[in-house]
N, C-alpha and C positions, 0 to 999 in steps of 0.2 A: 089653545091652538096646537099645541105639542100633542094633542091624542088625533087630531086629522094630519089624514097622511097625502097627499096629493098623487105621490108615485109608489103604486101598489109591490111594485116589481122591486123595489127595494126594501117593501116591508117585508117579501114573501124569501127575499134575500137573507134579512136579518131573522125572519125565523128560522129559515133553514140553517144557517151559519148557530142560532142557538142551541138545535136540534143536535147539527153537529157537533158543537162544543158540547152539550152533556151527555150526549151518546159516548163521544171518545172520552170526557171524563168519567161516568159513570165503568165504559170498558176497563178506563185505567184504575181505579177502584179497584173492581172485579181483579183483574191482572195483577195487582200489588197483595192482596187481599190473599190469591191463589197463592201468590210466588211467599208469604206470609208462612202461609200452612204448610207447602212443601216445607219451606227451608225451617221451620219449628216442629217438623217432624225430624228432618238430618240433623237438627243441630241438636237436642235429646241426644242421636246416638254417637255424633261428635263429642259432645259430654261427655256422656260415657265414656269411650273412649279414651278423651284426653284425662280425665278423673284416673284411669284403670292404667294408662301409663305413667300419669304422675306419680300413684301409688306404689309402682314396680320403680320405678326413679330413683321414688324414697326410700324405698325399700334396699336397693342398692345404695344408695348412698350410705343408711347406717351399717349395714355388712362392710363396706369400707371403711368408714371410721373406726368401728368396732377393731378390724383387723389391722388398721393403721396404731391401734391404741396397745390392741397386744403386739407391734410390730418389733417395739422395744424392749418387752418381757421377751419375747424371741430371741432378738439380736443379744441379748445379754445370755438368753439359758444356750446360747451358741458358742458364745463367748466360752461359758463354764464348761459345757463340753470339748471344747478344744483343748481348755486347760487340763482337764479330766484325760482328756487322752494321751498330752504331752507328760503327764504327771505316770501314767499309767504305761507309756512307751520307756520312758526310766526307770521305772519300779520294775518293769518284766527286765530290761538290762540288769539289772542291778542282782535281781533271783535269778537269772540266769550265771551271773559272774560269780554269786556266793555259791550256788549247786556245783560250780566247775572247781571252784576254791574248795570247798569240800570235800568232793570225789579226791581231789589231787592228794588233800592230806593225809583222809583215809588210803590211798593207794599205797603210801608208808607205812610200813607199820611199826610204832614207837617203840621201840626197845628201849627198857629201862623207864620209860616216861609212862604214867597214867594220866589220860587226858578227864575229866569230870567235867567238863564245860565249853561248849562251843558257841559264839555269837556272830554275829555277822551284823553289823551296824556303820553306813557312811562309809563303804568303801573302806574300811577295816573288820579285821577278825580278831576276833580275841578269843582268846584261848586259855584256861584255868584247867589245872591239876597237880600233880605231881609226879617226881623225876627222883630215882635214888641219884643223882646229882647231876652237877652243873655239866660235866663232860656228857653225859647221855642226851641233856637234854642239847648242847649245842650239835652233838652226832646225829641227830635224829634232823635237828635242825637246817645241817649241812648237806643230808641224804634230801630233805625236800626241794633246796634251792639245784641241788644236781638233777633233780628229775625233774627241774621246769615248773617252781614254784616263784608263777609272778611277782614278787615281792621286793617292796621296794627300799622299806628299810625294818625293822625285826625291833622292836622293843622289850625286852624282856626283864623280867623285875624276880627276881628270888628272895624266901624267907629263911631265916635259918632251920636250921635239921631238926628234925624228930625222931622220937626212936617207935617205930612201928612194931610189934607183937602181935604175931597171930600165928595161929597153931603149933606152936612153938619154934617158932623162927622171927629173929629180933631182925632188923633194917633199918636203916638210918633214911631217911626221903625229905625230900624238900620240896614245900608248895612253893609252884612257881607262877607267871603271869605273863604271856604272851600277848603282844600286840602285832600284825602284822598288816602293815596297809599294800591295799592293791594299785596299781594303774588302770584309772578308768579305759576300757576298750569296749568297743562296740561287741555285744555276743548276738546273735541272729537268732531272735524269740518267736517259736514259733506258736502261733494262734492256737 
């Protein structure tokens, strides 16, 4: 009994309503189907895309480690140049005050005393030769501290006499040993 229908108007109802329902299914299909292919064509070059940034990402990110890693070999070879320069700001003080120490002595000139040795070491000079004796070499001595020989205290150490011989003229001389320390002062080193 279920295949006779008594009211037509209601089977004509439920085909239509069928027709409807797989027409709008079938559309929805198609529609999903469409919106499918679009969006699996954009998302290919979405990929792409996000692939081609991740790679520059990564790509940054090791240039950053990388540079984070020698950040330290840096800060340290910074380090040594600074010390490089403080070391190297003294040293030009230091050849600056022994050229001046220098000039000074030479601008004396030693009567009686032969100098054979001049050093310059630690804010001292030292100074080896010899003097036909002890009064020359403190007059010579005297003449430097008068013209402004920075010094702060004079060490001096004498050997007994020789008798020197040459071209027939005999002298008595005595090797002596000078230490004279300076006061560090700033000298203005120029580049």
């Amino acid at each position: 009994m279920s295949d006779f229908n008594l009211l037509p108007w209601r089977e004509r109802r439920r085909q239509f309503r069928l027709r409807h329902w797989r027409l709008a299914g079938l559309s929805a299909l198609g529609l999903t189907l469409s919106s499918l292919l679009v969006l699996e064509r954009h998302w290919d070059d979405w990929l792409l895309q996000y692939q081609a940034q991740l790679a520059q990402r990564q790509q940054q990110l090791q240039a950053l480690q990388a540079e984070l890693a020698q950040a330290a070999l840096w800060q340290t070879r910074q380090t040594q140049v600074q010390q490089v320069q403080a070391v190297w700001a003294q040293w030009r003080m230091q050849q600056g005050q022994a050229w001046q120490l220098i000039q000074h002595v030479l601008s004396v000139p030693p009567r009686g005393v032969q100098i054979e040795r001049m050093v310059w070491r630690d804010q001292q000079l030292e100074i080896q030769g010899w003097t036909l004796s002890g009064g020359h070499l403190q007059n010579w001595l005297s003449r430097l501290q008068a013209d402004g020989l920075p010094a702060r205290d004079a060490r001096q150490r004498m050997e007994e006499s020789q008798w020197l011989q040459a071209e027939g003229l005999a002298a008595k001389r005595h090797k002596f040993s000078l230490q004279v320390s300076t006061p560090a002062q700033p000298v203005s080193a120029t580049p």
